[in-house]
VEXVEX-65659 format. One record per residue (C-alpha): x, y, z. Coordinates in steps of 0.2 Angstrom, whole numbers, padded with zeros to 4 digits, always signed. Example, Ala and Ser with C-alpha at 12.3 -4.5 7.8 and 13.67 -1.06 7.14 Angstrom:
residues 2
+0062-0022+0039+0068-0005+0036
***
This chain:
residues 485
-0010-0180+0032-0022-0190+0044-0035-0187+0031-0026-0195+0015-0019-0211+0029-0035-0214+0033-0041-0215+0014-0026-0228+0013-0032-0239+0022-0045-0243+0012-0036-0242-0003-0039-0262-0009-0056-0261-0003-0061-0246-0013-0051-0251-0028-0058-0270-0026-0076-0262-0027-0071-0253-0045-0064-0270-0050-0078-0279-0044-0091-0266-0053-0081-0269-0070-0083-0289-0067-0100-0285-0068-0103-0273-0081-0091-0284-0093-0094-0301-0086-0080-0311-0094-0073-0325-0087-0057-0318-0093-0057-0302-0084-0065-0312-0068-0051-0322-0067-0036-0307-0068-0046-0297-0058-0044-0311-0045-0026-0315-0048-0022-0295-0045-0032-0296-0030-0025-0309-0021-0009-0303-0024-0012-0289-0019-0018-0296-0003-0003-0304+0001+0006-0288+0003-0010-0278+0010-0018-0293+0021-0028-0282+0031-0034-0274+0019-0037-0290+0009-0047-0295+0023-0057-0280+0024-0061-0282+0005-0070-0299+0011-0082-0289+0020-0087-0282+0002-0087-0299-0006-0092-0314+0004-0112-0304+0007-0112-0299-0009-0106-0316-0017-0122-0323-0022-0125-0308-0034-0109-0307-0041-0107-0327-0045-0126-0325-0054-0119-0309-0064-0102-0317-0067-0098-0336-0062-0079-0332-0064-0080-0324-0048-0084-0337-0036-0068-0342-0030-0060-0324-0027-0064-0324-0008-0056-0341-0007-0040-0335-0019-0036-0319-0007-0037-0331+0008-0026-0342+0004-0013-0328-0002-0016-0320+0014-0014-0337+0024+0002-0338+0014+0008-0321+0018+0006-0326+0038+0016-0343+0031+0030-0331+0025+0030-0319+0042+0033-0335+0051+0046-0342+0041+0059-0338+0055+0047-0346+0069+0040-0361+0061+0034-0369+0077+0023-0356+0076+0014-0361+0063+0008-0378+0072+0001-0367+0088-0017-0370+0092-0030-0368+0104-0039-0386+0109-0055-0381+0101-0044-0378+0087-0037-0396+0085-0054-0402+0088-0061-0394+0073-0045-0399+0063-0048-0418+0068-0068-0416+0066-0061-0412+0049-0050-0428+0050-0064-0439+0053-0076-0434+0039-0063-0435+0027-0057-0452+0035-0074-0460+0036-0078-0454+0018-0062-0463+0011-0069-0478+0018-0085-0478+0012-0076-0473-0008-0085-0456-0010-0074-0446-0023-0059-0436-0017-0068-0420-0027-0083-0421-0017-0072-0423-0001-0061-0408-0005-0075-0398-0010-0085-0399+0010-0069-0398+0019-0066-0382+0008-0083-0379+0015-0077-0379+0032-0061-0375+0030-0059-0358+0018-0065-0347+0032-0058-0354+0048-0042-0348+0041-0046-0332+0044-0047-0336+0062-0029-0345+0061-0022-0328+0052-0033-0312+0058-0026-0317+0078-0006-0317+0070-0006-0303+0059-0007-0288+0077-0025-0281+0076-0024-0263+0083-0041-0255+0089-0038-0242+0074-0041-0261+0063-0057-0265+0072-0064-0247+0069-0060-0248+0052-0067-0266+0051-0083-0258+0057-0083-0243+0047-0082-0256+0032-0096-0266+0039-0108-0251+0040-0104-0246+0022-0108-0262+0015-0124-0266+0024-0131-0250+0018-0129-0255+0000-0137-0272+0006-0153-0261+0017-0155-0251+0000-0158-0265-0011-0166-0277-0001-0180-0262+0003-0181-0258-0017-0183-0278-0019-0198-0276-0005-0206-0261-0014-0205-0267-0031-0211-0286-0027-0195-0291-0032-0194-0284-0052-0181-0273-0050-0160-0271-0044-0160-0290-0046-0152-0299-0060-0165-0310-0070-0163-0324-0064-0168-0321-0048-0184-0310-0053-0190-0326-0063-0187-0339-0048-0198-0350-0042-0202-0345-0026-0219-0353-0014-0231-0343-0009-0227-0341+0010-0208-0336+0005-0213-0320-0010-0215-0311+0003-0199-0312+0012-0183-0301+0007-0169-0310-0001-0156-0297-0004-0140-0298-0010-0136-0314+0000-0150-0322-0010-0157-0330+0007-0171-0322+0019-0162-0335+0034-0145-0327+0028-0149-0312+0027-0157-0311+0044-0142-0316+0050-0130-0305+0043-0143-0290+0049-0140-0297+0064-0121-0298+0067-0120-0278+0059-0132-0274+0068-0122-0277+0085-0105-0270+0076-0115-0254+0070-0121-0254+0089-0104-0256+0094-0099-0241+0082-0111-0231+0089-0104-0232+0106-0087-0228+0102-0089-0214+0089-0089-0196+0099-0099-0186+0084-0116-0182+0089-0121-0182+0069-0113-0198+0066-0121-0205+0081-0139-0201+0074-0133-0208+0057-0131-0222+0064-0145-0226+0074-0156-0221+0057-0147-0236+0050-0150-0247+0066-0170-0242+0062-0168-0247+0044-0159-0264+0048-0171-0269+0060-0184-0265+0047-0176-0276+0033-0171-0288+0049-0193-0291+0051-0197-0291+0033-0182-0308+0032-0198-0316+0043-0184-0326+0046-0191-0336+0064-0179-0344+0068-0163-0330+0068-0176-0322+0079-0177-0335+0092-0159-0333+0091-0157-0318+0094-0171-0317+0111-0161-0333+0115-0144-0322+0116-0151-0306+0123-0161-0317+0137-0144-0326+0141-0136-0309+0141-0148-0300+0151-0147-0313+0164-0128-0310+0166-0131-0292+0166-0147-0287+0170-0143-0272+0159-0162-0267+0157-0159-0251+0149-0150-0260+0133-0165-0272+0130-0178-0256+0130-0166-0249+0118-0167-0265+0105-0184-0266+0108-0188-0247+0104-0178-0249+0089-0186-0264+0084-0204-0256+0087-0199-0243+0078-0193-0252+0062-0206-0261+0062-0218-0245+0058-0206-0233+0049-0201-0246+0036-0208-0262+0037-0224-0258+0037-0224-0244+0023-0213-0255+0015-0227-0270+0015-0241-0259+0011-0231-0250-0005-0227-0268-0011-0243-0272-0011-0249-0254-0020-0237-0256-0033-0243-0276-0036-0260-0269-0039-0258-0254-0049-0243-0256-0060-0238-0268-0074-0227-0275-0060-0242-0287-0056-0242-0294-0074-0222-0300-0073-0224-0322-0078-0213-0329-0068-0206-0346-0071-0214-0351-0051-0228-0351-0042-0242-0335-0045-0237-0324-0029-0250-0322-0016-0261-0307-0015-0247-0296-0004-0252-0285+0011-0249-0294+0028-0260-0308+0023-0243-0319+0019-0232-0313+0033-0247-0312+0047-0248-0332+0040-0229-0339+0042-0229-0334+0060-0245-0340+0066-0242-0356+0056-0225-0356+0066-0230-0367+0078-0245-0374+0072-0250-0394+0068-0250-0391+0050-0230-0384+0050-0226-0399+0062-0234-0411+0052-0225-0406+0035-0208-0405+0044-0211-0421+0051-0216-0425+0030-0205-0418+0020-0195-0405+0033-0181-0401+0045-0189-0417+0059-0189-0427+0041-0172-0424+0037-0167-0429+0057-0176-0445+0056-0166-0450+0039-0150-0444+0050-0153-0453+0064-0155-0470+0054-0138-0465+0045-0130-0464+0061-0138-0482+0066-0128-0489+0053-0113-0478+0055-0111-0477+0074-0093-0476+0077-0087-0462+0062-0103-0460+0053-0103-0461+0031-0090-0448+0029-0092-0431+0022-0103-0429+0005-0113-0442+0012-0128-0432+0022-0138-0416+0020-0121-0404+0018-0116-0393+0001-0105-0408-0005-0117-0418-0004-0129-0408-0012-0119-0404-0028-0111-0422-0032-0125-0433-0024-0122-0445-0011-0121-0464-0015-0128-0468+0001-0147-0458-0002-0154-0471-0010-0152-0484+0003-0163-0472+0015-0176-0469+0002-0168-0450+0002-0169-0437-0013-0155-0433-0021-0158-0414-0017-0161-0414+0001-0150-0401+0013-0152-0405+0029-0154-0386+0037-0148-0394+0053-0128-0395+0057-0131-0405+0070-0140-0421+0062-0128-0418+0048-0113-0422+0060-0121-0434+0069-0123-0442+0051-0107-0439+0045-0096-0441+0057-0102-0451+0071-0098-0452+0088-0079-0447+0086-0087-0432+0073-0100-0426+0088-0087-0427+0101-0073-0417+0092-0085-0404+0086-0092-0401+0103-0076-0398+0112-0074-0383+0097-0090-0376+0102-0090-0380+0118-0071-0375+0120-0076-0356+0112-0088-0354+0123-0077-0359+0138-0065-0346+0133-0077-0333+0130-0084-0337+0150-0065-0337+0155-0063-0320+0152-0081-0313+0159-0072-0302+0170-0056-0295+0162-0063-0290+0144-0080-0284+0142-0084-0290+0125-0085-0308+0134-0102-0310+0139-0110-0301+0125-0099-0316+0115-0104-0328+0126-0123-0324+0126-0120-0323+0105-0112-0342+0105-0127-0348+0113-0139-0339+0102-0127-0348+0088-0130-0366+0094-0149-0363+0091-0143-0360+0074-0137-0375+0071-0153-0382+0074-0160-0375+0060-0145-0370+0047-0131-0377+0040-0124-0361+0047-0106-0368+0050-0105-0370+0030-0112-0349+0028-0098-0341+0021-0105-0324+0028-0108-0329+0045-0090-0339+0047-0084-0326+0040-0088-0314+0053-0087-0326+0067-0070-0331+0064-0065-0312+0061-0074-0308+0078-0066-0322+0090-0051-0316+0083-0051-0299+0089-0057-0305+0104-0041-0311+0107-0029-0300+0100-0040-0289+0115-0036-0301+0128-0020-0298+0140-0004-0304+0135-0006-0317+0153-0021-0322+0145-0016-0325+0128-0005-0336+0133-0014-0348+0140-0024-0348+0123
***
C-alpha cells in the first residue's frame, strides 16, 4: 500500500511526461492546446502535484516550445489554475487573500510602477502585460506553495522530482558535448549560429549555457540536500555519482559568472559556519568532475569533430573552432582581460549600463516604464524609446539592475530593494531557529551577483525554484515565527 501511495503522488507528473512526449511526437497545435486544458485542470484538483509537473516543464521549456510552439504557455495555464484553486480554499477567509509579507508588497508596487510609468510614456498595454507576465507568472507560486500546508513528505518528493529530471538534462547535455552538438537536438538548434568562443559550451535542454549553469547549480544543492537525508547506503552513492556528473556538465557551461556566484555564496557561507569539511567536499566533487567527465567529454568531442562526418555538418553560423581545450582554456583567461573589457565597454554588459544610466538621467523619478529597456518585453515588441539613445532594436540588457534603474527609477530601485533586501532579512531572522537560514542567506547573496550579469529575475527556471524554495522555508518556520511573516 505504501508502495502504490507513493506512485500517486506522482501520478500528474508521470502522466504529464506521457502527454508531453505525444505533444512532441505529434506536434499539433491542436493537441498542444487540450493537452494544456487537461492539465491545468487537472492541477486545480491536484495543485501539488501540478506544481511538481513544473519541475518537468519550465527546464525543459525551451525544447518543447522549438518542437511544438503550442506548448508555451502551459506552465503559465497550470499556475494560474492552481492560484485559483488556493482562490477557492479561501473563499470562507477572504482577508486572506490580501496577506503579505513587506517584501511582497514591495515587489507588487515595483510592479505598479513599471506599469504606471510605461502608461505614461504610451508603450502598448500588450507589451506591458507581456513583462509584468514576466515578473509575475512565477512569483505566484510563492503566494500559493506557502498556503497550500507543505509537509516534509512534499519536499522529498519535490527533490526526488528534481533529481529525476536533471538526469534527463546531464544525459543530453553530455550527448550534446560528445557529438558537437548534431545529435538529441531538434534542428534548429543544430544549425544555430553560434560564435566561436560559445561552440564550445553546453546548452542543454534550457538552450542557455548561463541558464543552465544555474539550474546545475540550484539541483545540485537539492540533490545534496537528498543525499543527507536519504538513509540507503546505495542510494547515497547514486547520488553522489550524479553530483560528479552535474558538476561535470556544471564546468563544461564555462559559465563565469554562475561561478563567481556560487564561490560568492559558499565564502559567505563558510564565514557564518566555518564548516571546512563541506567545502573540501564541493571541492573534491568538483575536482573530480572536472577529470571523470569534463575532460573525456572535451577530448571525445574533439575526436568525433575530427574523424567523423560530424565535422562536415554546414551550419547556418559561424565555422566552429578547432575543439580540444583550446576554446575553453581562451574564455577564462580572456575573462579579465583588456580585450573582454574593451568589448563590454563596445558593445557589452558596461555598454548596455552606460545606455541605462543615460535613460535614467532623463527618467529620474519612475524611469520609461516597462518594455522600454534591455527586458524580454522590450526585446519582442521594440521600445520606442531606443532610438533616441542611438540603441539597437535587439539589445538585452543581461543586467537586472541597470534595467530597473531604467525602467523604473528611483521609486522602481527603492521598492525592488526592500524585496530583496527584505528576503534576505527574513532569511538572517531565523539564522538560529531553522538551519536551512544561512545556507539561504549565503545563496541570496550569491543571487544579487546575478543580477549583475542576468536578467535572472525574468528566468522562469531560476524563479521557479526560488520561489518554490523560499516557500518551504517558511512552511519550516515555527508557527511564532510565521506569524510575524
Amino acid at each position: 500500500m505504501n508502495l502504490i501511495s507513493k506512485k500517486m503522488e506522482f501520478v500528474f507528473p508521470i502522466a504529464g511526461a506521457v502527454l508531453l512526449a505525444l505533444a512532441l511526437l505529434m506536434p499539433n497545435a491542436i493537441l498542444a492546446y487540450a493537452i494544456t486544458l487537461i492539465l491545468a485542470l487537472a492541477a486545480f484538483f491536484l495543485p501539488k502535484q501540478g506544481i511538481l509537473f513544473l519541475l518537468i516543464y519550465y527546464p525543459l521549456r525551451s525544447f518543447l516550445i522549438t518542437v511544438n510552439p503550442a506548448l508555451k504557455l502551459l506552465g503559465d495555464v497550470i499556475i494560474v489554475f492552481v492560484f485559483l484553486r488556493i482562490m477557492w480554499n479561501s473563499r470562507n477567509n477572504w482577508t486572506s487573500i490580501f496577506k503579505f509579507a513587506v517584501y511582497e508588497w514591495a515587489f507588487l508596487g515595483f510592479l505598479f510602477v513599471g506599469a504606471l510609468s510605461a502608461l505614461i510614456n504610451d508603450i502598448g498595454m500588450n507589451a506591458i502585460i507581456f513583462q509584468i507576465r514576466a515578473f509575475v507568472i512565477t512569483f505566484l507560486l510563492l503566494y500559493v506553495v506557502k498556503r497550500l500546508d507543505i509537509t516534509k513528505k512534499d519536499m522529498l518528493n519535490f527533490m526526488y522530482m528534481t533529481v529525476a529530471v536533471v538526469i534527463l538534462v546531464l544525459i543530453q547535455g553530455l550527448v550534446e558535448k560528445v557529438s558537437v552538438r548534431s545529435q538529441w537536438m531538434p534542428e534548429l538548434w543544430v544549425n544555430r549560429q553560434l560564435s566561436p568562443n560559445n561552440s564550445s559550451r553546453i546548452y542543454g535542454l534550457l538552450n542557455n549555457p548561463n541558464v543552465l549553469a544555474v539550474y546545475l547549480t540550484i539541483t545540485a544543492l537539492l540533490t545534496y540536500y537528498l543525499r543527507r537525508l536519504t538513509k540507503s547506503s546505495a542510494v547515497r552513492v547514486f547520488l553522489t555519482i550524479i553530483l560528479v556528473v552535474m558538476a561535470g556538465v556544471w564546468i563544461l557551461t564555462y559559465s563565469r559568472g554562475t561561478w563567481i556566484a556560487f564561490a560568492i555564496s559558499l565564502a559567505v557561507y563558510f564565514v557564518f559556519t566555518f564548516n571546512w569539511k563541506l567545502v573540501l567536499k564541493i571541492a573534491a566533487v568538483i575536482a573530480i568532475g572536472f577529470v571523470l567527465v569534463a575532460l573525456p567529454a572535451t577530448y571525445s568531442a574533439q575526436w568525433v569533430k575530427s574523424n567523423t562526418k560530424v565535422g562536415e555538418i554546414e551550419r547556418t553560423g559561424p565555422a566552429e573552432d578547432e575543439g580540444g581545450f583550446a576554446v575553453e582554456k581562451t574564455r577564462i583567461k580572456e575573462t579579465f582581460n583588456a580585450n573582454t573589457f574593451e568589448k563590454s565597454l563596445t558593445t557589452g554588459r558596461l555598454y548596455v549600463v552606460s545606455k541605462g544610466f543615460e535613460v535614467f538621467k532623463d527618467y529620474p523619478l519612475i524611469g520609461s516604464g516597462f518594455a522600454t529597456f534591455g527586458d524580454s518585453a522590450a526585446k519582442s515588441f521594440g521600445s520606442p524609446v531606443y532610438k533616441d539613445y542611438d540603441i539597437g532594436v535587439d539589445i538585452y540588457s543581461d543586467n537586472q539592475y541597470i534595467q530597473i534603474i531604467a525602467q523604473t527609477g528611483i521609486a522602481g530601485v527603492l521598492l525592488f530593494a526592500v524585496f530583496l533586501l527584505g528576503i534576505l532579512v527574513l532569511f538572517w531572522k531565523n539564522r538560529h531557529n531553522n538551519p536551512l537560514a544561512i545556507p539561504l542567506l549565503a545563496a541570496m547573496i550569491g543571487i544579487y551577483w546575478c543580477g549583475f550579469i542576468y536578467n535572472i529575475w525574468e528566468d522562469k527556471t531560476f524563479t521557479m525554484y526560488f520561489y518554490i524554495i523560499l516557500a518551504g522555508f517558511l512552511a519550516c518556520l515555527e508557527p511564532n515565527e510565521k506569524q510575524k511573516i
